[in-house]
MARMARVEX-223189 format. One line per field, with one value per residue (C-alpha): residue number from 1; z, x, y. Coordinates in nm, 3 decimals, padded with zeros to 5 digits, always signed. Example, Ala and Ser with C-alpha at 12.3 -4.5 7.8 and 13.67 -1.06 7.14 Angstrom:
MARMARVEX-223189
nr	c(1_2)
Z	c(+00.780_+00.714)
X	c(+01.230_+01.367)
Y	c(-00.450_-00.106)
END
This chain:
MARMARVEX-223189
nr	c(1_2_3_4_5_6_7_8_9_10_11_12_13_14_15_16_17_18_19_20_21_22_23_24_25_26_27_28_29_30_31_32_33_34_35_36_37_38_39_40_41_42_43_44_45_46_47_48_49_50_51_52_53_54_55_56_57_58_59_60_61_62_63_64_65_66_67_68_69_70_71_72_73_74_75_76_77_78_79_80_81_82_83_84_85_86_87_88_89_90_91_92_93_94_95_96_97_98_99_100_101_102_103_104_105_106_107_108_109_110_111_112_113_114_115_116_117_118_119_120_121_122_123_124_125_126_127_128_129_130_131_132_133_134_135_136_137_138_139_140_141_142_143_144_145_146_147_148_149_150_151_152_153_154_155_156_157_158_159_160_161_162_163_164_165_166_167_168_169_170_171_172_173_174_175_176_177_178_179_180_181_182_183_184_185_186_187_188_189_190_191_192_193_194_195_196_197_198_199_200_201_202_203_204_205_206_207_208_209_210_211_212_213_214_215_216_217_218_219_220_221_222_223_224_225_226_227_228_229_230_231_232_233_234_235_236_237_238_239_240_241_242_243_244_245_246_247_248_249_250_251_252_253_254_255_256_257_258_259_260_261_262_263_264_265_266_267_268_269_270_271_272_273_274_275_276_277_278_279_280_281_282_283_284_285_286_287_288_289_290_291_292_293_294_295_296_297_298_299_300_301_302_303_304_305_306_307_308_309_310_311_312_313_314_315_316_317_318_319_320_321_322_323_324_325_326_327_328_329_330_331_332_333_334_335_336_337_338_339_340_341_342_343_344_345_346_347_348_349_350_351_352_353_354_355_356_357_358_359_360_361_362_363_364_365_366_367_368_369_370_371_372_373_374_375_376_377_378_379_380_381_382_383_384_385_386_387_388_389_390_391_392_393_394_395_396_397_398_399_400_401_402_403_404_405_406_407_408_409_410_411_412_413_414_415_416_417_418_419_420_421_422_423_424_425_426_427_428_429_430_431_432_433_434_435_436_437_438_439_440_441_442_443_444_445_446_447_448_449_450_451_452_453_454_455_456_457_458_459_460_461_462_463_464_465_466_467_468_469_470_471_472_473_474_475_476_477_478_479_480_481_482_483_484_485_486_487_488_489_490_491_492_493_494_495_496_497_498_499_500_501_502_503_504_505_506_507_508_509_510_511_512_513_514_515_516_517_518_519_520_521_522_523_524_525_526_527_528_529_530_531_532_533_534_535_536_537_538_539_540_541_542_543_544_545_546_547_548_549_550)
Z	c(+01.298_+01.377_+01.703_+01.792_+01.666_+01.810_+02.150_+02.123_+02.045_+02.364_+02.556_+02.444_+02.507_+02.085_+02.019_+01.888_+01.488_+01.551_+01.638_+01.318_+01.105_+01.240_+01.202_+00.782_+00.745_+00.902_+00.668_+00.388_+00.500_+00.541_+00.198_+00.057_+00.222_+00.162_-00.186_-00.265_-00.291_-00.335_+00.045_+00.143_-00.034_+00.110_+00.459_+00.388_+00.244_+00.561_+00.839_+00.639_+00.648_+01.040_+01.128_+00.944_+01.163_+01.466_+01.362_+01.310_+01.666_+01.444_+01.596_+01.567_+01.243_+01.060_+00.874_+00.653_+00.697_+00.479_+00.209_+00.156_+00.144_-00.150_-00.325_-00.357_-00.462_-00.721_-00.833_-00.858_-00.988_-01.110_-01.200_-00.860_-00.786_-01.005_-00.815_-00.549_-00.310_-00.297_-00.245_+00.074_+00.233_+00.210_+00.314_+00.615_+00.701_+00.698_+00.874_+01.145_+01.159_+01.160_+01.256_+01.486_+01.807_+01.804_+01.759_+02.054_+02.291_+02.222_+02.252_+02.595_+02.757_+02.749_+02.708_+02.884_+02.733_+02.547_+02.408_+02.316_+02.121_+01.970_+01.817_+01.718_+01.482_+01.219_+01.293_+01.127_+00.878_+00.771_+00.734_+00.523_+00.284_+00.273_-00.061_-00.218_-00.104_-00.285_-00.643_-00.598_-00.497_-00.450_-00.111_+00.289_+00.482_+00.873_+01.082_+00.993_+01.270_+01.551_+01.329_+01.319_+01.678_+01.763_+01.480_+01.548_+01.870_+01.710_+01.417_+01.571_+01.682_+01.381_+01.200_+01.448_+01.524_+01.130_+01.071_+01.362_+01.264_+00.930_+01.033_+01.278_+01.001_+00.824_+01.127_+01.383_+01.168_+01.457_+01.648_+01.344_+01.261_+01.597_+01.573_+01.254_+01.333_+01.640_+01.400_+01.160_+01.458_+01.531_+01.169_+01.235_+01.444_+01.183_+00.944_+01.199_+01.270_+00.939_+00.829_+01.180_+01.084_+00.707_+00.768_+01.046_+00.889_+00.687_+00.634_+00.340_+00.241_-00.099_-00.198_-00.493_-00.674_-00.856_-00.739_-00.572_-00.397_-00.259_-00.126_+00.066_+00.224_+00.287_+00.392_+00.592_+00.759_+00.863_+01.039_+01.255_+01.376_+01.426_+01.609_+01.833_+01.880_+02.005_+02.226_+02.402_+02.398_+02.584_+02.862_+02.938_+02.988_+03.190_+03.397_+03.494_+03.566_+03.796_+03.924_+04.079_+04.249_+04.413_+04.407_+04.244_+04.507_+04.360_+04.088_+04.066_+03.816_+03.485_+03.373_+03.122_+03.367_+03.527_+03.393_+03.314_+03.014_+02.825_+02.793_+02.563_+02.392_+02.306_+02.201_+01.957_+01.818_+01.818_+01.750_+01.470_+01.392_+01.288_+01.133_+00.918_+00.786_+00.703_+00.527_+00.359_+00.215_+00.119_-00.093_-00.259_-00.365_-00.509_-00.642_-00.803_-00.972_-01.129_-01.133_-01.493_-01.530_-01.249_-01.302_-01.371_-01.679_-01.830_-01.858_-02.114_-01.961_-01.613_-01.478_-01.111_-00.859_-00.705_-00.575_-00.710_-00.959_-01.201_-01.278_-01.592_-01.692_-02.022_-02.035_-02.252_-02.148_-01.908_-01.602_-01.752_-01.847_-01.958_-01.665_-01.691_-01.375_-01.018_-00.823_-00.572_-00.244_-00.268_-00.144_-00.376_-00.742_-00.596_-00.467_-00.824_-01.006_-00.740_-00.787_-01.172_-01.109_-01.316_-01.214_-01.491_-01.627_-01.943_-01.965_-01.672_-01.821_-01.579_-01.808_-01.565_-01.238_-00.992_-00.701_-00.795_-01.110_-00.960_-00.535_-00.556_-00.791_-00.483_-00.464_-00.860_-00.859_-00.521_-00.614_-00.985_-01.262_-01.416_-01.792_-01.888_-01.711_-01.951_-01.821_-01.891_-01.668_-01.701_-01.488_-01.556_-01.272_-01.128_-00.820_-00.529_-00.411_-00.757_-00.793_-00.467_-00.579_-00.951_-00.750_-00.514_-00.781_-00.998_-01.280_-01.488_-01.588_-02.004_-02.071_-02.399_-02.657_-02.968_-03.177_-02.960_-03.057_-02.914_-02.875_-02.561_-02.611_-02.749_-02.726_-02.983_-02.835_-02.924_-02.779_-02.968_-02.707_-02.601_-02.911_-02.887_-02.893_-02.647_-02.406_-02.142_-02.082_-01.779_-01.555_-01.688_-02.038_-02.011_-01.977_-02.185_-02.448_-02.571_-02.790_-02.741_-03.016_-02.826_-03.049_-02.937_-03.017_-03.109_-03.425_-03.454_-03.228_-02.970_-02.962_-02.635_-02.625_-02.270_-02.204_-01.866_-01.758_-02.126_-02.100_-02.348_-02.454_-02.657_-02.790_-03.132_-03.178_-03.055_-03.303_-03.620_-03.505_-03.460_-03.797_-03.935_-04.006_-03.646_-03.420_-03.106_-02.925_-02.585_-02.428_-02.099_-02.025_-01.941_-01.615_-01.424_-01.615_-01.553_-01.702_-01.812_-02.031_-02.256_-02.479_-02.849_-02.827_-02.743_-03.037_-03.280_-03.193_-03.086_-02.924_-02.771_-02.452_-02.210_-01.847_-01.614_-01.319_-01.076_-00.676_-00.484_-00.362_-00.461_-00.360_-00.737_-00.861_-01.139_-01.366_-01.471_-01.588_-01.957_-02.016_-01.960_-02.166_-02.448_-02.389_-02.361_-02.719_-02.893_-02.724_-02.574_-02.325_-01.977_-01.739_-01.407_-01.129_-00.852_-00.968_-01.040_-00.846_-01.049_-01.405_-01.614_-02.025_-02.205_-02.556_-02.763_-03.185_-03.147_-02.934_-02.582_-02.363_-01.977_-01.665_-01.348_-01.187_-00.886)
X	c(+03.252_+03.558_+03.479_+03.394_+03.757_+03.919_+03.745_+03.811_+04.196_+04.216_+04.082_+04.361_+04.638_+04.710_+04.957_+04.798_+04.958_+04.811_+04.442_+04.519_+04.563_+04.258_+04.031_+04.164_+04.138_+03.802_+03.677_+03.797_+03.628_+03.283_+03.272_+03.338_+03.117_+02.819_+02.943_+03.123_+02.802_+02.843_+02.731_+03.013_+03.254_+03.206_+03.221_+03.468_+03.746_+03.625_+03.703_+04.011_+04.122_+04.007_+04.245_+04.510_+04.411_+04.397_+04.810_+04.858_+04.689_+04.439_+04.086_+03.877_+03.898_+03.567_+03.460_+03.786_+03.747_+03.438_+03.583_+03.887_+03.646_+03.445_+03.726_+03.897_+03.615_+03.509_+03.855_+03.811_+03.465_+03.324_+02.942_+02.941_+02.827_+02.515_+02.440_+02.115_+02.296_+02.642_+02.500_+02.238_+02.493_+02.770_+02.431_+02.348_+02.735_+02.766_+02.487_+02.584_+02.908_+02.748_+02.436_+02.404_+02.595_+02.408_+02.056_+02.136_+02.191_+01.880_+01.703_+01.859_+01.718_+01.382_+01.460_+01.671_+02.059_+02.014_+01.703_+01.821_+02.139_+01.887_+01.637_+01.881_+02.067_+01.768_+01.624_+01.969_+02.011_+01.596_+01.671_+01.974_+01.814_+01.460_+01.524_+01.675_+01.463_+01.157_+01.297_+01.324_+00.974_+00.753_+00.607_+00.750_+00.747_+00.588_+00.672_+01.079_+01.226_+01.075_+01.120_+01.458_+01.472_+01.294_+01.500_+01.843_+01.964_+01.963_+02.154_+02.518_+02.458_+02.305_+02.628_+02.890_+02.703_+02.674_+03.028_+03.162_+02.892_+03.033_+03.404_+03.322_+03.126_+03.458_+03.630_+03.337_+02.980_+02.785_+02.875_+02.906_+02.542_+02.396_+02.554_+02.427_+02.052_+02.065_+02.151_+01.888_+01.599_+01.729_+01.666_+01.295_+01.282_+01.405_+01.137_+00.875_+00.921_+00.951_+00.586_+00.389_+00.501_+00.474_+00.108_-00.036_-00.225_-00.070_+00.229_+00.352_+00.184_+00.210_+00.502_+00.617_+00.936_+01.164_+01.334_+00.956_+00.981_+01.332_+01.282_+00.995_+01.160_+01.483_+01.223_+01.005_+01.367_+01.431_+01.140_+01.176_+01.520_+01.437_+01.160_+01.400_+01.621_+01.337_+01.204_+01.541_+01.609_+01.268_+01.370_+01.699_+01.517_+01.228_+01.538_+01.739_+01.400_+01.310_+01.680_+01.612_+01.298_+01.443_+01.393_+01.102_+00.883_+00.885_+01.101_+01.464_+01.729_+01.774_+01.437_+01.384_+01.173_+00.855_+00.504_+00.758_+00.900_+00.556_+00.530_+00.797_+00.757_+00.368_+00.450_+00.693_+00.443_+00.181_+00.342_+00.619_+00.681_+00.299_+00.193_+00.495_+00.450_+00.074_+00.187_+00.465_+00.198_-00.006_+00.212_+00.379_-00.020_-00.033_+00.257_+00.255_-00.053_+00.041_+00.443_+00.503_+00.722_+00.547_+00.496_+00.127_+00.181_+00.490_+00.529_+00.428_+00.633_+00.698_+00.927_+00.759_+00.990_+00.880_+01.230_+01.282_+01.011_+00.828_+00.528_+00.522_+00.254_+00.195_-00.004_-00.276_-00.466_-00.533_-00.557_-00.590_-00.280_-00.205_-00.022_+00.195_+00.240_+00.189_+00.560_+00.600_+00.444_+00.096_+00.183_+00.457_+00.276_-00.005_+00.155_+00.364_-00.001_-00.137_+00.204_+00.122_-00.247_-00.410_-00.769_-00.817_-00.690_-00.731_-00.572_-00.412_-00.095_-00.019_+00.326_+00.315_+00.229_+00.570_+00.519_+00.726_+00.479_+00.141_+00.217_+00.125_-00.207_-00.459_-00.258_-00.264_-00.690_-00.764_-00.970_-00.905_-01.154_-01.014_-01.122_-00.948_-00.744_-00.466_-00.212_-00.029_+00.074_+00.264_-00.035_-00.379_-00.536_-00.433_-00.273_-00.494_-00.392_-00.495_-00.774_-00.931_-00.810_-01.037_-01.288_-01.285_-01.311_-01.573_-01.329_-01.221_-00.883_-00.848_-00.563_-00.352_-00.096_+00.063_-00.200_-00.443_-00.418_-00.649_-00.610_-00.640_-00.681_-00.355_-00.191_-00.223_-00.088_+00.025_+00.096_+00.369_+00.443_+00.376_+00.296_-00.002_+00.171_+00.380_+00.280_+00.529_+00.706_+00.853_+00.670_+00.959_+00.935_+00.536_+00.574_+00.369_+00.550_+00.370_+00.438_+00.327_+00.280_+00.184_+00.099_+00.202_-00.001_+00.283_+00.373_+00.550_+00.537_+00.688_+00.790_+00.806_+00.850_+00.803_+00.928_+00.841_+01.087_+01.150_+01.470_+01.702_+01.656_+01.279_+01.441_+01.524_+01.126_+01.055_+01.303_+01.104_+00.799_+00.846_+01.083_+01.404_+01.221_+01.137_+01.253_+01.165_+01.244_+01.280_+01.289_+01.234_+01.544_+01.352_+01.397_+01.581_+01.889_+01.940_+02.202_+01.985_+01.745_+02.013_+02.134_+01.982_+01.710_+01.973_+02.179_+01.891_+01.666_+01.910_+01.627_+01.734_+01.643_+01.596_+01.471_+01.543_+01.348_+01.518_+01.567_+01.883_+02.124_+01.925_+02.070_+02.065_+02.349_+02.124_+02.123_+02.449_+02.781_+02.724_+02.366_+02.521_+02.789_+02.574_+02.375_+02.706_+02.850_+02.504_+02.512_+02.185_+02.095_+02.029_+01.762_+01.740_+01.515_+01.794_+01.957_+01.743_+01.397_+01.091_+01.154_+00.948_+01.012_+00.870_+00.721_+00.764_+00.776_+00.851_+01.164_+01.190_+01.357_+01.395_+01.277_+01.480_+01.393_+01.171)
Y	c(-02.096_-01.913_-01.804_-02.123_-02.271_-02.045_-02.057_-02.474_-02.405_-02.141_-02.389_-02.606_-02.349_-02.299_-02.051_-01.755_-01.841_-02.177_-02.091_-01.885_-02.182_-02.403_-02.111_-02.043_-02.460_-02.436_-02.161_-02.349_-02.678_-02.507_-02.294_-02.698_-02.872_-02.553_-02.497_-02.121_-01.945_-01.596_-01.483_-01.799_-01.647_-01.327_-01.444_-01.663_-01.394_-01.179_-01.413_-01.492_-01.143_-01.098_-01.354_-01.195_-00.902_-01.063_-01.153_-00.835_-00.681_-00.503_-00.656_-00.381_-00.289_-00.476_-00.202_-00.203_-00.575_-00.590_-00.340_-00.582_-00.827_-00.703_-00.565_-00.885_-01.062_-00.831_-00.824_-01.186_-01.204_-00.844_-01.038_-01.058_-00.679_-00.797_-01.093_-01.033_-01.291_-01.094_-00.741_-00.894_-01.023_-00.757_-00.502_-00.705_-00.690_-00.361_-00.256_-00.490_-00.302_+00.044_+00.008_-00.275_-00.166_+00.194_+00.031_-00.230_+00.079_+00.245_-00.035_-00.128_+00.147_-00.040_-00.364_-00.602_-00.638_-00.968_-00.891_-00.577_-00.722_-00.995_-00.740_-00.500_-00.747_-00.795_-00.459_-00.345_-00.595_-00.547_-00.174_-00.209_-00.510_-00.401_-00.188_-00.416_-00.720_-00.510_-00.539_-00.911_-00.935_-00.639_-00.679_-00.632_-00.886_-00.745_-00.958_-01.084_-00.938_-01.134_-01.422_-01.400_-01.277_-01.640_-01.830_-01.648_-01.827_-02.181_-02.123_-02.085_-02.473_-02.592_-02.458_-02.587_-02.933_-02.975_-02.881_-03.140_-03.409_-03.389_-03.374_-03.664_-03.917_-04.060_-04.177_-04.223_-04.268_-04.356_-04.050_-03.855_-03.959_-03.906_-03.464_-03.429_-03.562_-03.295_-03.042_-03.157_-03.134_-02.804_-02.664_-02.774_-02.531_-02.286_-02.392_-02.396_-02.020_-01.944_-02.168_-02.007_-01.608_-01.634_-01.755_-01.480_-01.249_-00.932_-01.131_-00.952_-00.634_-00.528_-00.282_-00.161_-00.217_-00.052_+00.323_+00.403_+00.116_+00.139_+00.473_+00.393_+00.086_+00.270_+00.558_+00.299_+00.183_+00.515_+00.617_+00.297_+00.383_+00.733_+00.635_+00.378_+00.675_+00.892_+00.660_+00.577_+00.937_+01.000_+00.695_+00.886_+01.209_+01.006_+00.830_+01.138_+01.332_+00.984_+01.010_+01.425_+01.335_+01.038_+00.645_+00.497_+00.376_-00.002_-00.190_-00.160_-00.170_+00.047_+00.140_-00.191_-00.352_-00.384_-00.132_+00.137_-00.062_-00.091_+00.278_+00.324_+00.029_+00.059_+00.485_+00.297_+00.031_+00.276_+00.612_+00.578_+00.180_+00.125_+00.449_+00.438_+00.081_+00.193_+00.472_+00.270_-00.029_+00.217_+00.424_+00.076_-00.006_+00.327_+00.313_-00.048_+00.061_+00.392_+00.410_+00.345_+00.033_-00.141_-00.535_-00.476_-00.240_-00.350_-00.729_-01.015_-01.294_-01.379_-01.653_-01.663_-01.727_-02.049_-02.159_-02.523_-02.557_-02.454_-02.113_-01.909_-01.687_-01.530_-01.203_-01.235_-00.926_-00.695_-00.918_-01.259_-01.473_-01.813_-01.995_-02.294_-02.488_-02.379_-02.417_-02.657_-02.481_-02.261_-01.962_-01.882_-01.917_-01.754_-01.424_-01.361_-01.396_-01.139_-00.958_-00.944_-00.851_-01.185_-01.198_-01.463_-01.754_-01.848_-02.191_-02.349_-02.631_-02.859_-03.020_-03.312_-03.448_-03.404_-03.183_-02.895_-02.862_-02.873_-02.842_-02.495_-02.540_-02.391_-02.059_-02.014_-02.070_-01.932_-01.578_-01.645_-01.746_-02.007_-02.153_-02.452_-02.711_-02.867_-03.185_-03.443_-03.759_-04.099_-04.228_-04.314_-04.080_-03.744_-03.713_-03.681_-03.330_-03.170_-03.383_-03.268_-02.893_-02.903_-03.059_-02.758_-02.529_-02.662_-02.730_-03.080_-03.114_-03.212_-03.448_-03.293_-03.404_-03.321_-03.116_-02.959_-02.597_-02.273_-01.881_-01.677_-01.315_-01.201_-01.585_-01.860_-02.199_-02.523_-02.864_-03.045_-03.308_-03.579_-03.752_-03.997_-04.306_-04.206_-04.498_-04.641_-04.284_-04.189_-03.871_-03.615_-03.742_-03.753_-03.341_-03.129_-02.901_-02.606_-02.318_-02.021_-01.716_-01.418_-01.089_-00.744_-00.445_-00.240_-00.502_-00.853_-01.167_-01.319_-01.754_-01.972_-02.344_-02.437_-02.762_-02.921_-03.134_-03.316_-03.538_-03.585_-03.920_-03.810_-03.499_-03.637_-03.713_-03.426_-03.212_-03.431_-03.339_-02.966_-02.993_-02.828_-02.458_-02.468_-02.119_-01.973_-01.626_-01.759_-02.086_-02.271_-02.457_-02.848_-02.968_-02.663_-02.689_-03.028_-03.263_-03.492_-03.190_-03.250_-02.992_-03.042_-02.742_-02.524_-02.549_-02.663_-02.352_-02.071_-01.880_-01.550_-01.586_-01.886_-01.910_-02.113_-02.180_-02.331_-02.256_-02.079_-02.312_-02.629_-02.967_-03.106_-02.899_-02.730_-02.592_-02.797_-02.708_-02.823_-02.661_-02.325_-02.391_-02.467_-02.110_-01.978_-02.067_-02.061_-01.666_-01.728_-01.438_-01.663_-01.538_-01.722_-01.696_-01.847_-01.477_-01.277_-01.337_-01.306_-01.248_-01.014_-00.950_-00.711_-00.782_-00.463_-00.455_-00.867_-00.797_-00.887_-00.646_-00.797_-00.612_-00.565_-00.948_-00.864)
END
């Protein structure tokens, strides 16, 4: 965004202190039209402090650029060194600034200059992230650097037609309108990429998390470069050798082109980049399995991260779990359950039939047994989509309200809502509400109330029904923190804990100002899955003790 402002006000013969200004009124436009998310902020206060150093004649200097940067934002904001957002973007910063320039040379010697630059980029950026991508979900994803090789060139003009689009809709809305569709068909292109590579096979192999599995990315990372290195290394030697015995006696120009190219390239794919991915899945299998602490050992809760929706499972033994709802999208619900190693479901609570609840119901019973089908719905039938998915599966779905009880291994559950007069409710208010006790071997229990998306306004039946002795460990915030969950639980139950599912950088504002104000005073420990990816808790002696998200 800057460069582009200040190519626009050289173009227009702005002094230098002028171009200044545009670019800092620029910066300060975008981070309020995108919201100050933590990764905005942090590019924000950098270009702010380039274009101080472009004032100052100092240009080069983006190394001690970035370090500013994060000082003064931590200064401002210290939660933000915790904050999975923050520390991704300041990595894939920095490794642009180290990194990137050194990894575009070696690749240059057997690829053509812009690719070279293009590939370089995420190559850095993947080897700098990758260990700390694996704690917020423990798998590597194969194939994101050509994605964002093939994604990469459209994004400058998405960001510069949205920004003038938007500039442009107060005064002129038809022109306005017409840039900000163009920018909106160019993100299609973004998701496109992103749907076609995230469904060719081996994806994401599994990986584990934790220490283990941020040495073996940052090990994995390594390799790749090393390899990179070696390979342009061997072209140089192969080019000066080529160089004494004279012209080659076909092809010109610097060794990138033509059947000489492949060989390097294929004794990269084939001698370093593969072999050490191979190596790298399997040790994360092995050690996800035996690496005590892993997600497979050590949880009883998890808050899947399904981005702007809904999953939780609760262990109930081995491999089998309770799950309630499936996340809006299949793939997502389906790789935390394979993440968590459930085999079996016991019960399957579908709260209520919106997309973001059941979307994702094929990935939570694809290669799982599956008992019993819960829901709950303003609507006579179920929607087609999950209809067609029970069908699929040989199972029947069981519609539930207040007072259906059962057990499931170390589980006893509840329904408490909706009551059975509870006729003529809306979709949100239709949502089941269960409690679940789950026992832990080592002593003591552990309360949920998971709430669907329950609005405020059938809270006070709700609160008579469950009554004034009523008390949970942890609750699920209803609705992703929305205004309109309302804040009555919260104070009435003071659980603990509560989760809140709810996706990064959603377009609702949630979870709202006021429902983290009311954890806040009741001192409720607040464990979100924007922040910290998957959530796991541990049950041990009827206290909950929270794993590193993942």
């Amino acid at each position: 965004m800057l460069g582009f402002v200040y190519l626009l006000g050289s173009a227009v013969r702005l002094p230098r202190w002028l171009k200044a200004a545009a670019g800092v009124a620029s910066l300060a436009g975008f981070v309020l039209l995108v919201r100050p998310e933590p990764s905005v902020l942090r590019a924000a206060v950098m270009g702010s402090i380039g274009v101080a150093a472009v004032l100052s004649g100092r240009r080069r200097a983006s190394l001690s650029f970035l370090a500013l940067a994060v000082l003064v934002l931590l200064v401002m904001d210290p939660w933000l060194a915790a904050n999975y957002s923050f520390i991704l973007s300041v990595l894939a910063t920095l490794s642009l600034v180290l990194l990137g320039p050194a990894c575009s040379r070696w690749l240059q010697r057997f690829l053509p200059v812009p690719l070279a630059h293009a590939v370089a980029m995420p190559t850095a950026a993947q080897v700098f992230c990758a260990p700390v991508i694996v704690q917020l979900q423990p798998e590597l994803a194969l194939y994101s650097i050509p994605a964002n090789v093939a994604a990469g060139p459209v994004v400058p003009f998405i960001t510069i037609t949205g920004m003038v689009g938007t500039a442009l809709l107060p005064l002129l809305p038809g022109p306005g309108t017409v840039v900000l569709h163009a920018a909106g068909w160019m993100t299609l292109w973004v998701a496109a990429v992103a749907r076609w590579f995230s469904e060719l096979p081996l994806a994401a192999v599994p990986w584990a998390g934790g220490p283990v599995g941020a040495a073996g990315a940052a090990a994995g990372g390594l390799a790749l470069l090393w390899g990179i290195r070696r390979m342009a290394a061997d072209s140089r030697s192969g080019t000066d050798r080529g160089t004494e015995a004279g012209p080659p006696e076909t092809g010109t120009g610097r060794g990138h082109s033509g059947s000489g190219a492949r060989g390097p390239i294929l004794r990269l794919a084939c001698g370093t980049a593969v072999p050490a991915l191979l190596l790298g899945a399997v040790a994360g299998l092995v050690a996800s399995l035996l690496v005590p602490g892993s997600p497979r050992q050590s949880w009883d809760v998890a808050a899947c991260d399904v981005g702007q929706g809904d999953g939780v499972a609760v262990r109930t033994g081995e491999r089998s779990a309770i799950v309630v709802d499936a996340g809006p999208e299949t793939d997502m619900m389906g790789r935390c359950l394979d993440g968590l190693g459930v085999e079996r479901i016991d019960v399957l609570v579908l709260t209520h039939m919106h997309l973001d609840h059941y979307g994702g119901i094929d990935g939570v019973l694809a290669g799982r047994q599956t008992e019993r089908v819960l829901y709950s719905s303003a609507k006579e039938a179920l929607p087609e989509a999950v209809h067609a998915s029970l069908q699929a599966h040989g199972l029947a779905a069981e519609r539930a309200s207040a007072g259906l009880t059962g057990s499931s291994g170390a589980a006893d559950w509840t329904v408490h809502w909706p009551a059975e007069d509870s006729a003529g409710l809306s979709e949100n208010d239709s949502s089941l509400v269960v409690e679940i006790k789950l026992r832990v071997d080592t002593g003591g229990e552990v309360r949920m109330l998971l709430t669907g998306d329950l609005e405020q306004e059938q809270l006070p039946r709700l609160t008579r029904y469950l009554g004034p002795e009523f008390t949970v460990d942890v609750l699920k915030i209803s609705h992703h923190g929305a205004r309109n969950g309302g804040t009555a639980l919260i104070t009435d139950l003071q659980p603990a804990a509560a989760l809140i599912s709810v996706g990064a950088e959603n377009d609702y504002g949630h979870p709202a100002a006021e429902i983290l104000s009311a954890l806040r005073a009741a001192g409720v420990q607040v464990l979100r899955t924007d922040q910290l990816g998957t959530v796991l808790l541990d049950a041990d002696h009827g206290r909950l003790s929270v794993l590193t998200g993942r």
